[in-house]
C-alpha positions in Angstrom: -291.5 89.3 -12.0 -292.3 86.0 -13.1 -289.4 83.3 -13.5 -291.4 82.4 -16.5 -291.0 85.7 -18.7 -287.5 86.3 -17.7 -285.3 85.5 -20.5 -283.3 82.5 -20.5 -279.8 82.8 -20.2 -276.5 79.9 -19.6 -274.9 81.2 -16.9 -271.4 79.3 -15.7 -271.3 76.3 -13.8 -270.4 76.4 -10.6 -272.4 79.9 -10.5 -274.3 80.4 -7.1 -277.6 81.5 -9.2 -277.2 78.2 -11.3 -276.8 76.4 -8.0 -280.1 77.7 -7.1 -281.8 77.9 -10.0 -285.7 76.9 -9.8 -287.1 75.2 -12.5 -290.3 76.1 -13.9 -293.3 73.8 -13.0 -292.8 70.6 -15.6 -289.4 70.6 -15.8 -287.4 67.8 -14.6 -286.9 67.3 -11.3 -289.5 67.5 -8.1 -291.6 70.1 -7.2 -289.8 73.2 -5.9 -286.4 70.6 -5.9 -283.3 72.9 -6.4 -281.5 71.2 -9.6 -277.5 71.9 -9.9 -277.5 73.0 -13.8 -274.2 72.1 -14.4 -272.6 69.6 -17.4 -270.3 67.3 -16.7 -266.8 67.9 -18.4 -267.4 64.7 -20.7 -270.6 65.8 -22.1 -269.2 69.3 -22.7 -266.3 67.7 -25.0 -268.7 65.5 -26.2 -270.9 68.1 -27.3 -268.3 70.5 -28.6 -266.0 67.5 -30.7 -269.7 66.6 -32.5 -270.0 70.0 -33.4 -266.8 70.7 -34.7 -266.8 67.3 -36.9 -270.3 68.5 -38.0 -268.5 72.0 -39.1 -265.7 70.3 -40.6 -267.7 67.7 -42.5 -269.7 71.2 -43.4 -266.2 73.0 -44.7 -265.3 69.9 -46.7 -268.9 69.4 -48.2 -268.5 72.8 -48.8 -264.6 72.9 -50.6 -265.4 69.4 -52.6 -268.2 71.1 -53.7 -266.2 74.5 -54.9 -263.5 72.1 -56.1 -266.0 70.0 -58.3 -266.7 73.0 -59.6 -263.4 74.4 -60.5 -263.0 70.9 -62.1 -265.5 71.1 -64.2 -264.8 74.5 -65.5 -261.5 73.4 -66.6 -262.5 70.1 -68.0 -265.3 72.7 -70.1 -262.6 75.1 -70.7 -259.8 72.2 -71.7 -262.2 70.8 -74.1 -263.0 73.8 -75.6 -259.2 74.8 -76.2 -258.4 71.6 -77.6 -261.7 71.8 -80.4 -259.8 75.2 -81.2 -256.5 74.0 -81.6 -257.9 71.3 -83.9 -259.8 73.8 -86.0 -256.1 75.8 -86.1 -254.1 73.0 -86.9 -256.8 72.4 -89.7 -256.6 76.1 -91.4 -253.0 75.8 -90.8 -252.8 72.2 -92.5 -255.1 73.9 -95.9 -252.9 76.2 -96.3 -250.0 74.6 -96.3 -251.4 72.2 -98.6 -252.5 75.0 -101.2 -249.4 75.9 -101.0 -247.7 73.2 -102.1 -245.9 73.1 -98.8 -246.0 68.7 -98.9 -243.6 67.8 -96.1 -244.0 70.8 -93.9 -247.2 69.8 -93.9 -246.7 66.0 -93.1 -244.4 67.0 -90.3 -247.2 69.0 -88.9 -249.9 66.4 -89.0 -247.8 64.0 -87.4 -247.8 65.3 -84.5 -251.8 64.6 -83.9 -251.2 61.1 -85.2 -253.1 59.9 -82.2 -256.1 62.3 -82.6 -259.3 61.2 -82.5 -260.8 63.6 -85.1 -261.4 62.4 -88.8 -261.3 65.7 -90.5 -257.0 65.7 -89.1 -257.0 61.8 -90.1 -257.9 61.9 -93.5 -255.6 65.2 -94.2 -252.7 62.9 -92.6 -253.5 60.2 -95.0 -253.4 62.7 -98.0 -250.2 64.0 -96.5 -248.7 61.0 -96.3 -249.4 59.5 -100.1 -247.9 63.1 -101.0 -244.8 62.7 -99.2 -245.0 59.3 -101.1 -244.9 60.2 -104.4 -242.2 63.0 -103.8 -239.0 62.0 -106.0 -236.7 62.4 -103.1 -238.6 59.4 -101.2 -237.1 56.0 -101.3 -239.2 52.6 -102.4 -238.7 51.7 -99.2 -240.0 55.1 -97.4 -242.6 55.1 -100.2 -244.0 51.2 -99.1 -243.8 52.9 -95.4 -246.3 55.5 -95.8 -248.7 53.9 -98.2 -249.2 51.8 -95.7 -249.7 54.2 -93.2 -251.4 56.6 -95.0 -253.9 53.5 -95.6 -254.0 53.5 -91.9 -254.8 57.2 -91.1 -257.6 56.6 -93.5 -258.8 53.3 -92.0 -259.1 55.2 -88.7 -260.7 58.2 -90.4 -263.8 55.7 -91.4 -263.9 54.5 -87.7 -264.4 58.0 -86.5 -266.5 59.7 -88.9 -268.4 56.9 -91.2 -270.1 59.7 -92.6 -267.2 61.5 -94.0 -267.1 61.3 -97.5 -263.1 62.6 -98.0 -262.3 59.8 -95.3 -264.8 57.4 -97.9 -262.4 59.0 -100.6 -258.8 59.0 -99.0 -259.6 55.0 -97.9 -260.9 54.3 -101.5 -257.5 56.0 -103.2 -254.8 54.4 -100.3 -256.1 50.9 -100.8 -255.5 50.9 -104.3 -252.0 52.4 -103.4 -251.6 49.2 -101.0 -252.7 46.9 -104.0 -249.6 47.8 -106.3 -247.7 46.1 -103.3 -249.8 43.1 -102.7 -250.1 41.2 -105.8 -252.4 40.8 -108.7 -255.0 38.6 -105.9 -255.3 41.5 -103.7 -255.8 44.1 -106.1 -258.9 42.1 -107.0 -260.0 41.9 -103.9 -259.1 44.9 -103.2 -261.7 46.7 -106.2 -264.1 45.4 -104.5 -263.5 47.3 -101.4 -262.9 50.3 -103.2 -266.0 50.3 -105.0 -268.4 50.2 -102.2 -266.0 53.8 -101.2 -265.5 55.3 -104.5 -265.3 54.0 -108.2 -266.1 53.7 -112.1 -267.9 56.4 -113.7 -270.6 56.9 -111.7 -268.5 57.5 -109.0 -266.0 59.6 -110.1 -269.4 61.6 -111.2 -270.7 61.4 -107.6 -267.5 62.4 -105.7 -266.7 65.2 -108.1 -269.8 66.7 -107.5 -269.9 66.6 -103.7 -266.2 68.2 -104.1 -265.6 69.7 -107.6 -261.6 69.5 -108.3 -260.8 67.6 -104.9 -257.9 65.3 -106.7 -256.5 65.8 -109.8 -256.5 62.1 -110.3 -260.3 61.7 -110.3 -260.2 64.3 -113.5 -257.9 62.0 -115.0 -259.6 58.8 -114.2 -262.6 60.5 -115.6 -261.0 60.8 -118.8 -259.3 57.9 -119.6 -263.0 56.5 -118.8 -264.8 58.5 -121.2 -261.6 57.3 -123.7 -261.9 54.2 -123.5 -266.2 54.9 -124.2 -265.0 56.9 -127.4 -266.5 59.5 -126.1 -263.6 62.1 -126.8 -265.8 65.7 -126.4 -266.0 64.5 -122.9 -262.5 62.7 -122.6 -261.0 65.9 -123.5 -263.4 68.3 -121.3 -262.0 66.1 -118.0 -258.5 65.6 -119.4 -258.2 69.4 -119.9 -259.1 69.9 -116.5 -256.7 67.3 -115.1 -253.7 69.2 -117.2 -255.0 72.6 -115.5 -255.2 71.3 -112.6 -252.6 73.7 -109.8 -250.2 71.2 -108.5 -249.5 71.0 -104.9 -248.1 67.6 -104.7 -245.6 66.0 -106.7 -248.7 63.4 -108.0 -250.3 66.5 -109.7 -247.2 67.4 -111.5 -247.7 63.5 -112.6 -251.3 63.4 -113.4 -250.6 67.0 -115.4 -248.1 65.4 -118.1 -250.0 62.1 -118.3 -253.1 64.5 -119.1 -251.1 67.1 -121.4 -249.8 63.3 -123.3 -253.2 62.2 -123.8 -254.6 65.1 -125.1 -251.7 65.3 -127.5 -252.5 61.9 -128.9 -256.0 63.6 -129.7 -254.8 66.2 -131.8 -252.6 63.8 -133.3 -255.1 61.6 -134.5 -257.4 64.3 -135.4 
């Protein structure tokens, strides 16, 4: 048989047939020249230490690829936990609020003060002008969280400009922050709050985005129509402001100023 159709094969070094291996005609060497196919032990290491750092560089290609991966799936996952717990923190937060549950409730936002999420801001400013107006709260608590409920609200705006309770919240803590800051801010200060939320118009406008969202915006939109002796429509709002279910101690508040007023109508009348 032909050297050329046998099969190739390595065969050990130092073999006798590798010794006197022919090549076939092209191959190096002369002619017919008997050519010792051996490797030196160098090149053999050499050889075998590239191929090992080309499998390890493989492997590791390989695991940062499976470990980007895994990463990714829990930064996916861990984001879509967290949008969760904010949407349970948020029933939970409503239903304390219907419930009249004020400080529970403030104790509960504050710890997501830091969040990033307007729709938990804006409930933590609420939270915090209810905890405000409770009777048990000292003037000097009371400055404290107007204040910061002015802030939650501020940081609301930044987050969500197109939230209209953050709009709202801002508009109502501002002109909390005003009774502290003197007759020269309070000026100032309406002018702020009108490009957010006020006059009739406004009142108009926010109760019809959110119909009964503050008891103090039926109120306001009484004592408006009042003072336009229009008293059909001054009692219609003032009713509703006296109805109003109170879950903070500012309803209770708005409720007898509303139940007063409309008393002074059938007075009169």
């Amino acid at each position: 048989m032909a050297l050329a159709a046998r099969p190739w094969r390595l065969l050990p070094v130092g073999c006798s047939a590798a010794r006197g291996l022919r090549l076939p005609a092209g191959a190096a060497g002369s002619r017919g020249q008997r050519v010792p196919w051996r490797l030196g032990a160098s090149e053999v290491m050499g050889n075998s230490g590239t191929f090992k750092r080309s499998l390890l560089f493989s492997a590791l290609s390989y695991l940062g690829f499976e470990t980007y991966q895994v990463i990714s799936q829990a930064v996916l996952v861990h984001a879509a936990a967290k949008v969760l717990k904010i949407e349970e923190v948020l029933e939970q937060a409503d239903y304390l609020y219907e419930s009249g549950e004020t400080e529970k409730l403030y104790q509960l936002l504050t710890q997501y003060k830091e969040s990033e999420d307007a729709e938990l801001l804006w409930r933590l400013a609420r939270a915090s002008r209810d905890v405000a107006q409770l009777r048990g709260t000292s003037e000097e608590e009371k400055k404290f969280l107007v204040y910061e409920a002015l802030e939650y609200a501020k940081r609301a705006l930044e987050e969500n400009e197109s939230s209209f309770a953050a709009h709202k919240w801002y508009a109502i803590c501002i002109s909390d922050v005003g009774d502290y800051e003197g007759i020269k801010a309070k000026i100032a200060n309406a002018y702020i709050i009108k490009e957010h939320f006020e006059a009739l118009g406004y009142f108009h406008r926010a109760e019809q985005v959110d119909p009964n969202f503050y008891s103090k915006n039926l109120l306001l939109l009484g004592k408006t129509y009042l003072k336009l002796h229009n008293k059909k429509l001054a009692a219609f709002w003032l009713t509703k402001a006296k109805d109003y279910p109170a879950h903070t101690e500012e309803d209770k508040q708005i409720q007898t100023e509303a139940a007063q007023l409309l008393t002074g109508f059938s007075d009169k009348n």
